[in-house]
N, C-alpha and C positions, 0 to 999 in steps of 0.2 A: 624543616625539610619536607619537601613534598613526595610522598611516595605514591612511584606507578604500578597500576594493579593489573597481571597480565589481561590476554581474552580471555584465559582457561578462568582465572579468579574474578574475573567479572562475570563470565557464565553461570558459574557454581552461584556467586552471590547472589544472583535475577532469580535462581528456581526453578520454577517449573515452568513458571510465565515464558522463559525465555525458548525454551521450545514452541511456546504461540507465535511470539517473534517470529521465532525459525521457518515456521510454517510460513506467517506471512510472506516475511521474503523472498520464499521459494516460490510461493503464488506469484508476488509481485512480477518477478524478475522472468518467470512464464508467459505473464501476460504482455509483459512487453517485449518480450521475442515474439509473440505471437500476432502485437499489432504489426511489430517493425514488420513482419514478412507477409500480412495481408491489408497493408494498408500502402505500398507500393502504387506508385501513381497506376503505369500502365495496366497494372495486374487486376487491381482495383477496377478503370473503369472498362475493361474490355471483359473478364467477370460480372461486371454487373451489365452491359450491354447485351450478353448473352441471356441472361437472365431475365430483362425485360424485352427480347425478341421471345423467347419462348411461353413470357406472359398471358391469359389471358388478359387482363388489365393491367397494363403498366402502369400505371400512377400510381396504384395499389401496391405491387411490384417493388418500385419506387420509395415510396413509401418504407416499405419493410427493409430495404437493404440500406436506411439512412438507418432506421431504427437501432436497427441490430450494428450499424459498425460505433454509431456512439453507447450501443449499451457495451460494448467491448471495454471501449475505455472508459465507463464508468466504473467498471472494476479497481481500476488503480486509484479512483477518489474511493470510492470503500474502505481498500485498503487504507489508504492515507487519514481516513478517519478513524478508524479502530484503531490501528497500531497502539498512536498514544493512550487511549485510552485501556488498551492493556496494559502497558509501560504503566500508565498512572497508577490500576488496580496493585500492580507487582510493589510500587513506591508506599502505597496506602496500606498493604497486606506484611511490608518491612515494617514499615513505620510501627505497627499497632504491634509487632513481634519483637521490635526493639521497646517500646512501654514496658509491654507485658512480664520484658523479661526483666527492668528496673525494679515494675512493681511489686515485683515475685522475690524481688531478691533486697525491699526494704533494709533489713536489718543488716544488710552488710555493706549497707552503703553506697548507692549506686553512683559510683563515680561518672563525672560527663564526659569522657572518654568512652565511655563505652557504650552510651547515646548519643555519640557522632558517629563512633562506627557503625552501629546499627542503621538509621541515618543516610550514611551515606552509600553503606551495603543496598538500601533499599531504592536509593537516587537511579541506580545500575538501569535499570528495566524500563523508567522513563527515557533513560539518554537511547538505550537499545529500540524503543521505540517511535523516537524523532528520527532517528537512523533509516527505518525503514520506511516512514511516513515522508519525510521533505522530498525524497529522489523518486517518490511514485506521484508528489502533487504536484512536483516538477515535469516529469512525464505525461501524467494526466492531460496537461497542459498543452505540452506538444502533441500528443495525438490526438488532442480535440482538436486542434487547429486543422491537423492533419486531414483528418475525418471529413472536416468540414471541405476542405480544398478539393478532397476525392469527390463527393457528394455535388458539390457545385461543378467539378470536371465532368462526371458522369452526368447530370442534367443538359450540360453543353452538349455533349456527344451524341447523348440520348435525342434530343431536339435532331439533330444533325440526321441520324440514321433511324430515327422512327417517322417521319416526316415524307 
């Protein structure tokens, strides 16, 4: 029979890692409130239209305000790469604490029971960090798009009222 282990004991089992988790997701989930509400078509290119009226060189201008809205959402591919690789460390940091404790405890037998719980206590911190890694490469995704449609609307516009 397969037994379920709450959030509270999936928490506890991760460590310490999982407050890295923690943090990430609370980045994460910042950052993408923060593109959803500046990457807004009209907001986006009449913002940036202001911005290359007041330019001395607009192409320059130009330039900088693509830069910056895709380095926004390269935060969320950041994130999407570390997470797991916390996750992993936290899986690798079990694992060797689950050995160690077999190793330690030779003479009494170390039953394999008690190296799958280890094991699997350690599995935690991976799963907790595809968690938070798929829904920001997933997002990533879309605000690149996003970025890009602003960027190409605001070159239209630009052409239109700098002309």
């Amino acid at each position: 029979m397969q037994q379920v282990i709450t959030f509270e004991q999936a928490w506890n089992y991760g460590g310490p890692l999982m407050w890295v988790l923690a943090f990430f997701s609370v980045m994460a989930l910042t950052v993408m409130l923060y593109l959803w509400l500046v990457q807004r078509r009209g907001a986006f290119v009449r913002e940036g239209i202001e911005r290359l009226k007041g330019s001395k060189d607009p192409e320059a201008e130009g330039a900088r305000i693509a830069e910056r809205a895709y380095a926004a959402v390269d935060w969320l591919a950041d994130i999407a790469a570390i997470a797991p690789l916390v996750g992993l460390l936290g899986t690798v940091l079990g694992m060797f604490q689950a050995f160690g404790g077999i190793a330690a405890d030779v003479t009494a037998g170390a039953k394999p029971v008690v190296l799958a719980q280890g094991v699997s206590q350690a599995i935690v911190t991976t799963i907790f960090g595809l968690v938070v890694a798929i829904p920001c490469l997933l997002m990533h995704a879309i605000f690149r798009r996003r970025a890009a449609s602003n960027i190409a609307a605001l070159e239209e516009k630009a052409d239109e009222v700098l002309s």
